[in-house]
N, C-alpha and C positions, 0 to 999 in steps of 0.2 A: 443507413449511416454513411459517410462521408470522410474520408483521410484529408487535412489539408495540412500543408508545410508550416501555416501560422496559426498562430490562435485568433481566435474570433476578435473582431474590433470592436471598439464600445461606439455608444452614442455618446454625444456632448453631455447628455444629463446623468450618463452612467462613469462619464470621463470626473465628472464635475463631483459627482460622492465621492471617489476614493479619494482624491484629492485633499478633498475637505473630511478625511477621517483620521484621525487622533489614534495614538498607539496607548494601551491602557499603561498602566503606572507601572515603575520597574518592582514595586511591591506586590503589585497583581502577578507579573510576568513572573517573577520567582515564584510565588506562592503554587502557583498552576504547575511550573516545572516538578516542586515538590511532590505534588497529589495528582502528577500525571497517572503512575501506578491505580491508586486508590478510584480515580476517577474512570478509568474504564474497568476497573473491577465492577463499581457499581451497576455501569451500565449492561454489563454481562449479569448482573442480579436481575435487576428490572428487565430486560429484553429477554434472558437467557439464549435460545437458539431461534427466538424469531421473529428477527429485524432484517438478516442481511437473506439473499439469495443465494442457492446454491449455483456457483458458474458453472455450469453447461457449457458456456460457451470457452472457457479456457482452451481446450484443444483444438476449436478450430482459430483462436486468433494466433496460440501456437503452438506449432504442427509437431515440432519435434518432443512433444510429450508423448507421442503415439510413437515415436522411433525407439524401438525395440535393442537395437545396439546402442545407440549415442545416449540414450536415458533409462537406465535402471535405477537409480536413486534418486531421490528426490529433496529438498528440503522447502518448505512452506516458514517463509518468516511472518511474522503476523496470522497465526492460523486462526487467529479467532474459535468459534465454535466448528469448525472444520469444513465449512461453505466449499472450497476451492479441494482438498482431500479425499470427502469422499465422494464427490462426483470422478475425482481423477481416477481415484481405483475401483471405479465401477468400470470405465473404460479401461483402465489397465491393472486388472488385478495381481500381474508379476510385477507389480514397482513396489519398492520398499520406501517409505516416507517416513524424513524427519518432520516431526511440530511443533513448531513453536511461538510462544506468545511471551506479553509483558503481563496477560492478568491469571493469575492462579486460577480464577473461578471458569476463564474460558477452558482452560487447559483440561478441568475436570470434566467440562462440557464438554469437549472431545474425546476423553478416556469411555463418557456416561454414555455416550451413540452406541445404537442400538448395532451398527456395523464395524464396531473401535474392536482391532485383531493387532495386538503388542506384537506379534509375529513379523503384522507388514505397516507397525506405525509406532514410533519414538516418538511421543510428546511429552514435550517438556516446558516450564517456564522458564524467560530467558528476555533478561537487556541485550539488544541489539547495540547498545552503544558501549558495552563493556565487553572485553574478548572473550568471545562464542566457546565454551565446552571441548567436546570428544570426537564433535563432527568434523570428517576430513573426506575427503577425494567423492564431492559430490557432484554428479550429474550436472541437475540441473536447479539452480535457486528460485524459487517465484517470489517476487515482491510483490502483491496486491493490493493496493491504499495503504501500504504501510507505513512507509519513508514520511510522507506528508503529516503524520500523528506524531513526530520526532521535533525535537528545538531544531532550527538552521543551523546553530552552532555545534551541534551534536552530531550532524548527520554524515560528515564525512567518516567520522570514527564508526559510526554504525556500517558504512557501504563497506569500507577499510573489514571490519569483522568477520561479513559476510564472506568478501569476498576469499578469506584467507581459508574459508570450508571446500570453495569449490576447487576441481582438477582443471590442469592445462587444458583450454579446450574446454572447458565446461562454460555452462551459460546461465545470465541471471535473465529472468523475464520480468519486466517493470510494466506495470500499469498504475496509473495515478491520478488524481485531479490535476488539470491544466490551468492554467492562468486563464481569468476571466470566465470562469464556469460558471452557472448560472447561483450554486451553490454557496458563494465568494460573494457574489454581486449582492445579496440577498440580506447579511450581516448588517445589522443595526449599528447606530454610533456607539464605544463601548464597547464591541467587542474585535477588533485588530490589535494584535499583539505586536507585529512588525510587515515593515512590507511583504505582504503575500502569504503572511503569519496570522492566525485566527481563534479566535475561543467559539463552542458552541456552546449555548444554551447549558449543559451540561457538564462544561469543565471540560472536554474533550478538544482537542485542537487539530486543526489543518492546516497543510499548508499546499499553496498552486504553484505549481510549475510551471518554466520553459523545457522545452526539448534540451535547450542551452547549459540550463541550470545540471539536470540530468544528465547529461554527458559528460558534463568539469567533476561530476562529483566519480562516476567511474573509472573516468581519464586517468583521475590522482590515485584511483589504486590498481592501476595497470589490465584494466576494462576498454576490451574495443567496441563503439558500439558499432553492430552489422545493421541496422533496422530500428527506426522510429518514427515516429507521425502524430500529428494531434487528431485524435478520434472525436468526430464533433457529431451530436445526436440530439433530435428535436423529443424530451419527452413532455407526454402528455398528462396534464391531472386531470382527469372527470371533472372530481369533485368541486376544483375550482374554475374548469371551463379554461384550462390555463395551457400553454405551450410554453415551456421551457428550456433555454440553449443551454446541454451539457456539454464538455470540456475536457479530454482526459488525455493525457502523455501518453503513449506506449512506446515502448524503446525495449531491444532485445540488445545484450552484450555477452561476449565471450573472452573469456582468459585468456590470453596471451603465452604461447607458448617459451 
């Protein structure tokens, strides 16, 4: 894998799609914002726990989830079925972790793991765009694909919520789809909702990022960021003999004292 300061450059014929791609109807675009909820309910139905990977690697991209003073609590926004949790407290079994999600059915999937201890994990369901709960003076926040499943027009209020859980000095960790991911590139005519805005197959939505875009939105709620880069990675399909350019934001910010 590879850090570079830009996102990956298109060709002419990959210039020349988006261009010529159409934003679906503002009846569609509302319709999806409605049965956002519903729509990944289902797909925690149909998937239950295994679609996504458990990250492994969160602690070495970063480090300060192993620091023993500066991170004892934790909150996971988008916990999904708990991929990024409980790999974290197999490596630190003194952190206590908030969880949280948009679908009721994930949130039960994380209570249902066979290693769920209410002692060292508060999961709950939770709009990230309406203001967050009981949670106060936390550690450390992780974002993981989350923000990008959000409207553009929603998300500053979502970072704004978050941010008002963590302490002076505390930090949110972002990873996310980048602009121009392979992911992105791949979207049929029919499904762009708005620039760099996306429907999948499913009703489920994303959105790619600049480092840019990501910085203005924590900047507004008093987020320094220390650390960011666009992680770009060649993956492989067997099955279709394929090499594909991944694309992904990562950016670390802190609170402002």
């Amino acid at each position: 894998m590879m850090s570079s300061v830009l996102p990956r450059s298109l060709t002419a014929e990959e210039r020349s799609k988006l261009e010529g791609d159409e934003p679906v109807s503002a009846f569609k675009r509302e319709k999806l914002e409605r049965e956002a909820k519903r729509n990944w309910d289902l797909f925690y139905k149909r998937n239950t726990d295994h679609f996504f990977k458990d990250r492994h690697w969160l602690t070495r991209e970063f480090p300060i989830l192993l620091d023993k003073e500066e991170c004892k609590t934790v909150m996971e926004v988008g916990c999904g079925v708990g991929n990024t949790v409980y790999p974290l407290l197999e490596e630190r079994p003194d952190l206590f972790v908030h969880a949280c999600d948009f679908s009721p059915r994930a949130v039960d999937l994380v209570k249902a793991h066979t290693s769920h201890n209410p002692e060292k994990i508060n999961a709950f369901v939770c709009d990230i765009t309406t203001p967050l709960l009981d949670v106060s003076s936390v550690d450390v926040v992780t974002m993981i694909f989350v923000l990008s499943a959000i409207s553009p027009d929603k998300m500053e209020s979502a970072v704004r919520n978050v941010c008002q859980v963590i302490r002076e000095g505390g930090r949110v960790l972002f990873r996310d789809y980048g602009l121009y991911d392979h992911a992105m590139m791949r979207f049929k005519p029919g499904h762009k909702i708005s620039d760099h805005f996306y429907v999948r197959q499913d009703g489920t939505r994303a959105y790619y990022f600049t480092i840019e875009e990501v910085q203005g939105l924590f900047a507004a709620c008093g987020m320094e960021m220390i650390a960011s880069t666009y992680e770009e990675r060649e993956t492989v399909n067997k099955k279709e003999g394929l090499s594909v350019p991944r694309v992904f934001v990562q950016c670390q910010f802190v609170k402002k004292c």
